[in-house]
FIBAVEX-798008 format. One record per residue: residue in three letters; x negated, y, z of N, C-alpha, C in turn; residue number from 1. Coordinates in steps of 0.02 Angstrom, whole numbers, m for minus. Layout:
BEGIN
  code      nx      ny      nz     cax     cay     caz      cx      cy      cz  pos
   ala       X       Y       Z       X       Y       Z       X       Y       Z  NUM
...
END
This chain:
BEGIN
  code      nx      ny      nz     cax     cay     caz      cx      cy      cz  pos
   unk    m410    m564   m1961    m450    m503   m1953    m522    m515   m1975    1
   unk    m553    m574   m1963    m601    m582   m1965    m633    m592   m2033    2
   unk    m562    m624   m2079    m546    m618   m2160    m568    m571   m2170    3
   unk    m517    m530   m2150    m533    m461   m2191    m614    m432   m2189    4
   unk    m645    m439   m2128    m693    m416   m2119    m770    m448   m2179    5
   unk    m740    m504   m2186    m785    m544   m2219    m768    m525   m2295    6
   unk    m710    m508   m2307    m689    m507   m2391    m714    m446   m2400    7
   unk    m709    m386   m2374    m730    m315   m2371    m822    m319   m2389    8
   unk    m858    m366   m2341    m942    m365   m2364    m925    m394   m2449    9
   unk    m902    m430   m2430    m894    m478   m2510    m906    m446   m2571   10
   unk    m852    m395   m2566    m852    m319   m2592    m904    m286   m2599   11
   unk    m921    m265   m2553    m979    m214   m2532   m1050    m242   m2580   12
   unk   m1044    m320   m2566   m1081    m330   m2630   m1094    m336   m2677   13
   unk   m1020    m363   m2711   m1016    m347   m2771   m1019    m294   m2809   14
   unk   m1010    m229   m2788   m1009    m146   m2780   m1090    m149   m2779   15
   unk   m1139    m172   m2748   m1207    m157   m2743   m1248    m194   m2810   16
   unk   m1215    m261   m2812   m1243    m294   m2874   m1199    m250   m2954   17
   unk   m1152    m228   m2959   m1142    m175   m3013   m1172    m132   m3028   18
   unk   m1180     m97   m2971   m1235     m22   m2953   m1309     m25   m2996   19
   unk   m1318    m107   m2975   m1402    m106   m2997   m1382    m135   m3069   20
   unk   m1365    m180   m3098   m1325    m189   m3173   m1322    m111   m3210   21
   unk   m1285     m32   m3174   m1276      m8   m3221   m1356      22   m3207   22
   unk   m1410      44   m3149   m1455      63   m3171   m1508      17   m3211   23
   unk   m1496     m33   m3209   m1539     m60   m3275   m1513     m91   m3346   24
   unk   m1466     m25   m3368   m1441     m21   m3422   m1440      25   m3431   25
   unk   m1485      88   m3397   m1456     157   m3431   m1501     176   m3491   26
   unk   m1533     140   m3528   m1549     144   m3583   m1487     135   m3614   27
   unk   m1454      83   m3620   m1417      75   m3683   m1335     117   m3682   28
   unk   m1344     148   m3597   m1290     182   m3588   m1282     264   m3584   29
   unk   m1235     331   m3622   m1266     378   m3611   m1260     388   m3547   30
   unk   m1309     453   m3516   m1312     495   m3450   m1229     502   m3427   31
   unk   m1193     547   m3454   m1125     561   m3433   m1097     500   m3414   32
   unk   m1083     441   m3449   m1052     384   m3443   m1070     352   m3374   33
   unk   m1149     333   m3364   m1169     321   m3331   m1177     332   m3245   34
   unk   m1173     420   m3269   m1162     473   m3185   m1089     448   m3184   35
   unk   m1040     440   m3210    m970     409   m3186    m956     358   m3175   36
   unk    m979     321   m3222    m991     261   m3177   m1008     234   m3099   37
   unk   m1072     276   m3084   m1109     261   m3027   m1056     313   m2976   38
   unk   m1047     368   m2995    m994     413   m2952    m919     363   m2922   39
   unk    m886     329   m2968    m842     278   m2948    m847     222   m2911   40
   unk    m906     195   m2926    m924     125   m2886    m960     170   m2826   41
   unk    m979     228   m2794   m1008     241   m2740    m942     258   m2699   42
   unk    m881     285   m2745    m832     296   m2682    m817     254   m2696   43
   unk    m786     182   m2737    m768     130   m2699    m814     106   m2631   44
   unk    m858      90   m2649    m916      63   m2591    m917     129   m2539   45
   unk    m889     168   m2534    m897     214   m2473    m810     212   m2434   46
   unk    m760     227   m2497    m691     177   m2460    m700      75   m2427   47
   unk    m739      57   m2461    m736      m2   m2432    m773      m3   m2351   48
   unk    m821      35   m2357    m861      50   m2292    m815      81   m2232   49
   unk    m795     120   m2271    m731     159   m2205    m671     101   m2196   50
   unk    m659      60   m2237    m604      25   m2197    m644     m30   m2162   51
   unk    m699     m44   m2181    m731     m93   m2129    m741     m90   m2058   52
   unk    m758     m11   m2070    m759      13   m2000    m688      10   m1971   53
   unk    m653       9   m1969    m585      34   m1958    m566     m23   m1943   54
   unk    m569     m88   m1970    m569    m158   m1949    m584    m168   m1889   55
   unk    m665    m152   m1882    m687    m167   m1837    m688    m120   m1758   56
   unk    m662     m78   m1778    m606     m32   m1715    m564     m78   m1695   57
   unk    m512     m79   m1765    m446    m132   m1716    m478    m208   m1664   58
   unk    m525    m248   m1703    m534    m283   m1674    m588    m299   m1619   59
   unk    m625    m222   m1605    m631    m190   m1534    m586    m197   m1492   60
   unk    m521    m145   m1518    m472    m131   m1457    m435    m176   m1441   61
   unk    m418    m242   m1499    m392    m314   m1466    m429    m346   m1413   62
   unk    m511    m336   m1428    m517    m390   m1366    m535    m349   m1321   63
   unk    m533    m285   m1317    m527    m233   m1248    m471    m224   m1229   64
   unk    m418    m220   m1198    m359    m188   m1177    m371    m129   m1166   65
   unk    m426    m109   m1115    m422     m18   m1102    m417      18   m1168   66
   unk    m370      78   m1185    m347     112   m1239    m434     162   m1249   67
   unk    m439     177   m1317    m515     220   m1325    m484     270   m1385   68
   unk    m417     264   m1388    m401     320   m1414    m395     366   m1382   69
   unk    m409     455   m1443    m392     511   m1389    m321     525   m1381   70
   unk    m270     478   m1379    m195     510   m1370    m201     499   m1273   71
   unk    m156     535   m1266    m140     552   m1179    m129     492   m1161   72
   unk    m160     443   m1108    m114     376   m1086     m79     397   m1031   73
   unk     m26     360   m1037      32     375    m977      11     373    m906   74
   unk       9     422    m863      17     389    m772      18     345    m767   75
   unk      m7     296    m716       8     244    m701      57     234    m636   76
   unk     108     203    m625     149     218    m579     131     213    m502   77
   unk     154     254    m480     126     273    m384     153     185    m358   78
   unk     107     159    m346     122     100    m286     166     120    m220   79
   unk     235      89    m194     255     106    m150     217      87     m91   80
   unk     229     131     m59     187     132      11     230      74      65   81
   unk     184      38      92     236     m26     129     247      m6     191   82
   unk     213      50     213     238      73     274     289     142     279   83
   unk     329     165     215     371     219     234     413     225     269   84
   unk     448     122     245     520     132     281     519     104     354   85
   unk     448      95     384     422      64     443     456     112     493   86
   unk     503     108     538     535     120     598     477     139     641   87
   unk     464     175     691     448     177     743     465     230     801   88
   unk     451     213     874     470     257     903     419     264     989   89
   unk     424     318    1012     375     315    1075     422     348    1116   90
   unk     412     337    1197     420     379    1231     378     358    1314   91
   unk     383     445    1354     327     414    1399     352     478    1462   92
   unk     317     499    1525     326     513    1559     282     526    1627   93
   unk     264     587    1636     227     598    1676     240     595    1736   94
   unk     297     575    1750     325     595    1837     320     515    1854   95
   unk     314     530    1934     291     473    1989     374     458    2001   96
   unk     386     382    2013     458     367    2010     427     307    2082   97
   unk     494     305    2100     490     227    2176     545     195    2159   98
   unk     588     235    2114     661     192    2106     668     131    2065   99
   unk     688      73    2085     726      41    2046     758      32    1974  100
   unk     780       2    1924     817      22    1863     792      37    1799  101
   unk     826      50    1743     792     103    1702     753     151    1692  102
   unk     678     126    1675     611     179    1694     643     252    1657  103
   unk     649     311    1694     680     357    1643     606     432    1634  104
   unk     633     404    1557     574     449    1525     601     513    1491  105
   unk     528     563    1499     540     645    1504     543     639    1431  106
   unk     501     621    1373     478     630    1315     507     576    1264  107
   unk     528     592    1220     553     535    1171     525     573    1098  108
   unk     441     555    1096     436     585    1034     335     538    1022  109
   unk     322     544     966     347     566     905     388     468     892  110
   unk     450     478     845     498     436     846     524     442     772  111
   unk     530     385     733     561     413     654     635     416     665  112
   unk     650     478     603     705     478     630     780     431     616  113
   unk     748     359     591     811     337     618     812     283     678  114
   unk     752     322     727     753     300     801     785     347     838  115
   unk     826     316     887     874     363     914     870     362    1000  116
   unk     851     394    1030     849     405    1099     945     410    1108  117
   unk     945     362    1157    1004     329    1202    1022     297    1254  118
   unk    1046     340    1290    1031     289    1375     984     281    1388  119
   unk     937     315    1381     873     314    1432     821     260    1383  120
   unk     839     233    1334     796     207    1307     803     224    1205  121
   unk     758     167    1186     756     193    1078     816     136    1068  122
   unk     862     166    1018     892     124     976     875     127     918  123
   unk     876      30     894     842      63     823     916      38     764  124
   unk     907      81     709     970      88     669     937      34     604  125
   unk     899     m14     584     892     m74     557     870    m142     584  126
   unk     863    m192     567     889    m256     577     814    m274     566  127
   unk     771    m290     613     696    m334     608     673    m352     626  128
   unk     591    m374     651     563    m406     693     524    m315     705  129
   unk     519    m309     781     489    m281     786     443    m270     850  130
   unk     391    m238     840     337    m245     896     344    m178     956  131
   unk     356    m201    1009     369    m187    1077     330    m182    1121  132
   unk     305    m116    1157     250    m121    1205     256     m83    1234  133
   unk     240     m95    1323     256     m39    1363     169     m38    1404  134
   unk     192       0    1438     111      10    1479     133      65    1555  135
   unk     108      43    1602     122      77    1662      80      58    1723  136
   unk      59     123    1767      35     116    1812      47     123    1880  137
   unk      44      65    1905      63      50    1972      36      47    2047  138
   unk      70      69    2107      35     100    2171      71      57    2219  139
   unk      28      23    2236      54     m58    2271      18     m40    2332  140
   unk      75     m25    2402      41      m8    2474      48     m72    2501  141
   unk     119    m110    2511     123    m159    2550     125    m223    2539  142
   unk      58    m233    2487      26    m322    2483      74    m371    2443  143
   unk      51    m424    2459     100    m480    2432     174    m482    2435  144
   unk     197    m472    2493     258    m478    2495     318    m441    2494  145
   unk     297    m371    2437     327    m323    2397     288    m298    2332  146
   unk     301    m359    2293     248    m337    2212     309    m293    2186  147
   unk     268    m254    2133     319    m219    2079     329    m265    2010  148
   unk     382    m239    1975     400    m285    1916     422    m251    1867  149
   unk     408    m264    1816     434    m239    1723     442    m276    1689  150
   unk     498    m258    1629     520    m305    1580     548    m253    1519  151
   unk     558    m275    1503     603    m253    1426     644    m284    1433  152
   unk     703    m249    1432     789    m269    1421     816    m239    1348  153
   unk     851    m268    1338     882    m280    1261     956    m240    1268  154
   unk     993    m204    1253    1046    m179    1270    1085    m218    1355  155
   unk    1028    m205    1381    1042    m204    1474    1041    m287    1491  156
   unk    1031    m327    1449    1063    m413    1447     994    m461    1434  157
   unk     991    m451    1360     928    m477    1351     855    m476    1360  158
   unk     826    m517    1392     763    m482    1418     703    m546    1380  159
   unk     650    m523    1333     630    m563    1310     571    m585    1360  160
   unk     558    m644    1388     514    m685    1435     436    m655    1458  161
   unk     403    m641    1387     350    m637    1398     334    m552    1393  162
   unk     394    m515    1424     388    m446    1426     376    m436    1505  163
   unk     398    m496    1539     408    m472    1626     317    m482    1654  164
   unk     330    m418    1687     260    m430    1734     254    m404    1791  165
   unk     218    m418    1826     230    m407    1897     158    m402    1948  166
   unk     150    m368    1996      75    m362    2021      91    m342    2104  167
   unk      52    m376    2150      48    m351    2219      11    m305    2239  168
   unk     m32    m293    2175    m103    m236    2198    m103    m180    2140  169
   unk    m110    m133    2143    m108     m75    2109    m144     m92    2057  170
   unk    m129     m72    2003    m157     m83    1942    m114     m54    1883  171
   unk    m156     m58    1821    m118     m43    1737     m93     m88    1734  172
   unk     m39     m99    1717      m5    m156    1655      12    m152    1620  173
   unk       1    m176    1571      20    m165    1486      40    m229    1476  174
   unk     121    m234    1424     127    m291    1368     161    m270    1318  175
   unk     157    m326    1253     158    m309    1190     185    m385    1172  176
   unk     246    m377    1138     273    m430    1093     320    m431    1021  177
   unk     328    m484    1020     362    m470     938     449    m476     970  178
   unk     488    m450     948     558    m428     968     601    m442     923  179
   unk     653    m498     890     672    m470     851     755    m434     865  180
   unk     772    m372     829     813    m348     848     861    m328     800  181
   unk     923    m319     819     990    m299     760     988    m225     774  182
   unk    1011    m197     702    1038    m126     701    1092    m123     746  183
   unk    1060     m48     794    1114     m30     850    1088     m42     906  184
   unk    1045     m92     910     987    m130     998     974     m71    1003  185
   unk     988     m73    1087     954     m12    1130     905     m48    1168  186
   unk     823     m49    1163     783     m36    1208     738      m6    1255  187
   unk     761     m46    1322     743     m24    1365     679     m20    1417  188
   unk     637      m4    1455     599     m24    1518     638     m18    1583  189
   unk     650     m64    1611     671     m88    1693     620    m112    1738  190
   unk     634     m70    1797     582     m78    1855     606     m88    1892  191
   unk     585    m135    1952     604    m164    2008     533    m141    2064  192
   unk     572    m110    2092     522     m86    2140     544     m72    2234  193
   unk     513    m117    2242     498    m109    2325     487     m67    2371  194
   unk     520     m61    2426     510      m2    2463     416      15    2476  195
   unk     410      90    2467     334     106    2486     302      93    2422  196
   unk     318      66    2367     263      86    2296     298     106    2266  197
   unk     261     108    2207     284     177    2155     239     157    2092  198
   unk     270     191    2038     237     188    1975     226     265    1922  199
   unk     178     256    1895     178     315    1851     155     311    1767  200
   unk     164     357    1743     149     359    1661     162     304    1624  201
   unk     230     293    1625     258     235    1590     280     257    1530  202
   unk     269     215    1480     272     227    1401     303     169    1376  203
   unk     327     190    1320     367     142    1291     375     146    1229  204
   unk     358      85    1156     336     110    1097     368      26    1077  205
   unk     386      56    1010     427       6     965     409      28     881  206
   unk     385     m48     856     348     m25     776     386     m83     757  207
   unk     417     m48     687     437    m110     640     396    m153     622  208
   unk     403    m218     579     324    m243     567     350    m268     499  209
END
């Protein structure tokens, strides 16, 4: 490319050193002859100029990649979004409970839909690690030696360790862990609760990750 660019001046000069050759000969040459002459060697030297330029376009747009032509460039394709096929699901509950068992909740929403409310708790319909968190508040009358307790159970069996918690004195509790679970797991919240306390606004939320 760079040939070309160099052979093209090469040109351009030789075209300029002719030019001045035929004007200091137009004595011995007639007018007519002469105006054609100079008429030919100016469009050569004006074609050689336009492909120079034209050179030096292409070897613009080589060492640019971005296109600077006016043709349409294509869309560039939409990046998939990494959170579409992300699972999730909530549910929660305003009513005061004392019972025992499966925390049972009024609301099972907002939930994607291939989270499925079942038995009192979300099943989820793919295979992943996913993040698990409940939160509930608790009304502890009779001291130490009737605390309340929560966990996450796994289709009624599995209960992962660091989901259980437990308190003698009224308070929030919240936990949050990584779960991993098979398509079809039903999870749950289970409460163990002692005569004389009670719990309220228990929630329960599951995110793919």
């Amino acid at each position: 490319m760079y040939r070309l660019i160099s052979e093209i001046k090469k040109q351009e000069s030789i075209l300029n050193h002719m030019l001045k050759r035929v004007v200091s000969n137009r004595k011995r040459i007639c007018d007519p002859c002469i105006e054609k002459i100079e008429n030919d060697l100016n469009e050569i030297k004006s074609l050689l100029t336009l492909k120079n330029k034209e050179l030096k376009y292409i070897l613009d747009a080589m060492n640019d990649p971005s296109c600077k032509c006016p043709c349409e460039s294509p869309s560039p394709e939409p990046e998939p979004d990494p959170t579409e096929d992300r699972l999730y699901g909530f549910a929660y509950s305003d009513a005061d409970s004392s019972v025992s068992g499966n925390v049972k909740f009024q609301v099972f929403s907002p939930r994607h839909e291939d989270i499925i409310n079942k038995d009192g708790g979300l099943q989820v319909s793919k295979t992943g690690v996913y993040q698990v968190s409940y939160s509930v508040s608790c009304k502890v009358l009779n001291g130490a030696a009737n605390p309340v307790k929560f966990k996450i159970v796994v289709n009624d069996s599995f209960i992962p360790s660091t989901s259980v918690l437990e308190t003698n004195t009224s308070q929030h509790l919240f936990s949050s862990q990584l779960v991993p679970l098979m398509e079809g797991d039903i999870v749950k919240l289970d409460a163990e609760v002692s005569e004389g306390n009670s719990y309220s606004k228990p929630t329960l939320q599951i995110l793919m990750i």
